[in-house]
C-alpha positions as CSV (number, residue, x, y, z in Angstrom):
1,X,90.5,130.0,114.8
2,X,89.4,126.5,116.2
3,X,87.7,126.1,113.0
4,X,91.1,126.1,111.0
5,X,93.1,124.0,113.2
6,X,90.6,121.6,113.0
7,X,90.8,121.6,109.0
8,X,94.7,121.5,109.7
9,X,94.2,118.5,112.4
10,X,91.7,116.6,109.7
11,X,93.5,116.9,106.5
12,X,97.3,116.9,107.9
13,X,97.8,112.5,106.8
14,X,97.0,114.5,102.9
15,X,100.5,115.5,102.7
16,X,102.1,111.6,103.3
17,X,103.1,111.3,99.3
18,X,100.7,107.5,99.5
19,X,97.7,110.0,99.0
20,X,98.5,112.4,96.8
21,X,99.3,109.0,94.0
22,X,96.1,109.3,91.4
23,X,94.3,105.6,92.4
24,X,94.0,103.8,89.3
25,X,91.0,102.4,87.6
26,X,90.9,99.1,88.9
27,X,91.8,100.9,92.6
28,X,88.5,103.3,92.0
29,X,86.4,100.1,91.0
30,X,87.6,97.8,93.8
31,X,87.0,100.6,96.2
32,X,83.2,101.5,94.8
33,X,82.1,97.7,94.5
34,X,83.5,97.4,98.3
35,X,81.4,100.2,99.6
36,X,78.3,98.7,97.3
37,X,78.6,95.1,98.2
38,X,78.7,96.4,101.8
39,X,75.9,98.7,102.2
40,X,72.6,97.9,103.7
41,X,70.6,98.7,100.4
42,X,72.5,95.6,98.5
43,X,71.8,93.4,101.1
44,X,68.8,93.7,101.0
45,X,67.9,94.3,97.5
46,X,70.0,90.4,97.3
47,X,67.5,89.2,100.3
48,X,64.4,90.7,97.3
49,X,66.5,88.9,94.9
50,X,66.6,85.3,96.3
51,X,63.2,85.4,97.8
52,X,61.8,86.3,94.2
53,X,64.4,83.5,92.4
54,X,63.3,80.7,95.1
55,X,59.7,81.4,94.8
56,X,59.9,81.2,91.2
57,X,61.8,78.2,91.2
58,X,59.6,76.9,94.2
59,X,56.6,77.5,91.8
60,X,58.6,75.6,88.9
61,X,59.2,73.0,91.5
62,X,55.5,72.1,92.1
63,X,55.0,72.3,88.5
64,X,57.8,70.0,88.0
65,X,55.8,67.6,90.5
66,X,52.7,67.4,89.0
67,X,54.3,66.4,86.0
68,X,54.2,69.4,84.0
69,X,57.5,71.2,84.1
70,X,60.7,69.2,82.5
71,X,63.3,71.1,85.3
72,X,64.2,68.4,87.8
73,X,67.2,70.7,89.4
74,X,65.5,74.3,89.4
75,X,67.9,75.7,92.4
76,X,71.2,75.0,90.5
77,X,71.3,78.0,88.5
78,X,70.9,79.8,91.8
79,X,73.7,78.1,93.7
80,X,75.6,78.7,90.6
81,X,74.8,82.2,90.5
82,X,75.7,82.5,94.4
83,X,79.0,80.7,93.7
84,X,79.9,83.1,91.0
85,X,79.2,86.4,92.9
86,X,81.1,84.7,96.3
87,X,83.9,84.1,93.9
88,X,84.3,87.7,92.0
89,X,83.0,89.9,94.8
90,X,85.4,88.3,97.9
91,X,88.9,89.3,96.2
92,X,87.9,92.9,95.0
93,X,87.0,93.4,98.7
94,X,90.0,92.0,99.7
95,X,92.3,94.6,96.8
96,X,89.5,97.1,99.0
97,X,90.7,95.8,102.5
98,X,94.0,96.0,101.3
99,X,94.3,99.4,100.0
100,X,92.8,100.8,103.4
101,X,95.7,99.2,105.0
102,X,98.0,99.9,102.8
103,X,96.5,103.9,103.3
104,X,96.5,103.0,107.6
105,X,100.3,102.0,107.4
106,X,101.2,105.4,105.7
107,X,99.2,107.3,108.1
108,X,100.8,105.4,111.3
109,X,104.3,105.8,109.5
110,X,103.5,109.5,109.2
111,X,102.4,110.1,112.6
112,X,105.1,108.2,114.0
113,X,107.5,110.3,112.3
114,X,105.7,113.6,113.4
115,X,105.7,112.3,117.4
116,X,109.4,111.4,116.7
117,X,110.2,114.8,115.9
118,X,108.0,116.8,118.1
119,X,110.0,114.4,121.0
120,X,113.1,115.8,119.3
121,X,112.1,119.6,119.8
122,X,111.2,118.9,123.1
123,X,114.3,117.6,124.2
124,X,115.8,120.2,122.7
125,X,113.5,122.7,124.1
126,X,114.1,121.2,127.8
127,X,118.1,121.0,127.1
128,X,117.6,125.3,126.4
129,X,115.6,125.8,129.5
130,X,118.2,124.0,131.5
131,X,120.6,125.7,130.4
132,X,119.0,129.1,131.1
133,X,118.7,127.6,134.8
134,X,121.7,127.1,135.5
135,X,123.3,130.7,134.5
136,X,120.7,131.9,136.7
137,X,122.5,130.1,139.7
């Protein structure tokens, strides 16, 4: 018994018509590469990443010193690289971010609407029982 009105409890924001609309493919992918981008395993498979690229270009670096590499600049492809991920990844979190709001909103609106009318019942509920009071008198 607990069991099912705990299913109920959980699942009862399902029937607000917001999430029951099909997400579309741009909505999916916004919403995968947000929970990628902030998972623990990306950042630090991207910590791997940069430590590999800047010893490698560190390497190229001394190479470049000694006079036998022709790279004077071996970190801009990096900071270029950086740039370019800063610049795609930040707005499909954002479309993320905002599509969790967007959800939240429809979820307040939907228990403000249920509170409204569970007040409504009770008022109703109190008027009855006074009622019955006073033909008791």
């Amino acid at each position: 018994m607990k069991k099912e009105a705990k299913k109920k409890k959980k699942n009862h924001h399902k029937e607000h018509l917001i999430f029951r609309v099909p997400k579309t493919f741009g909505q999916k992918a916004a919403d995968l590469i947000a929970k990628w981008a902030g998972s623990w395993i990306f950042i630090i498979i991207f910590f791997i990443f940069i430590g590999i690229w800047m010893s490698t270009n560190g390497y190229f670096l001394l190479k470049y010193i000694k006079g036998e590499f022709t790279d004077p600049y071996p970190f801009i492809l990096l900071n270029l690289a950086l740039s370019c991920l800063a610049a795609i990844q930040a707005p499909i979190i954002l479309m993320s971010q905002n599509r969790v709001v967007e959800r939240d909103r429809a979820r307040a609106e939907y228990d403000y609407a249920v509170n409204r009318k569970a007040e409504k019942e009770i008022r109703e509920i109190k008027k009855l029982l006074l009622k019955k009071k006073r033909r008791r008198k």
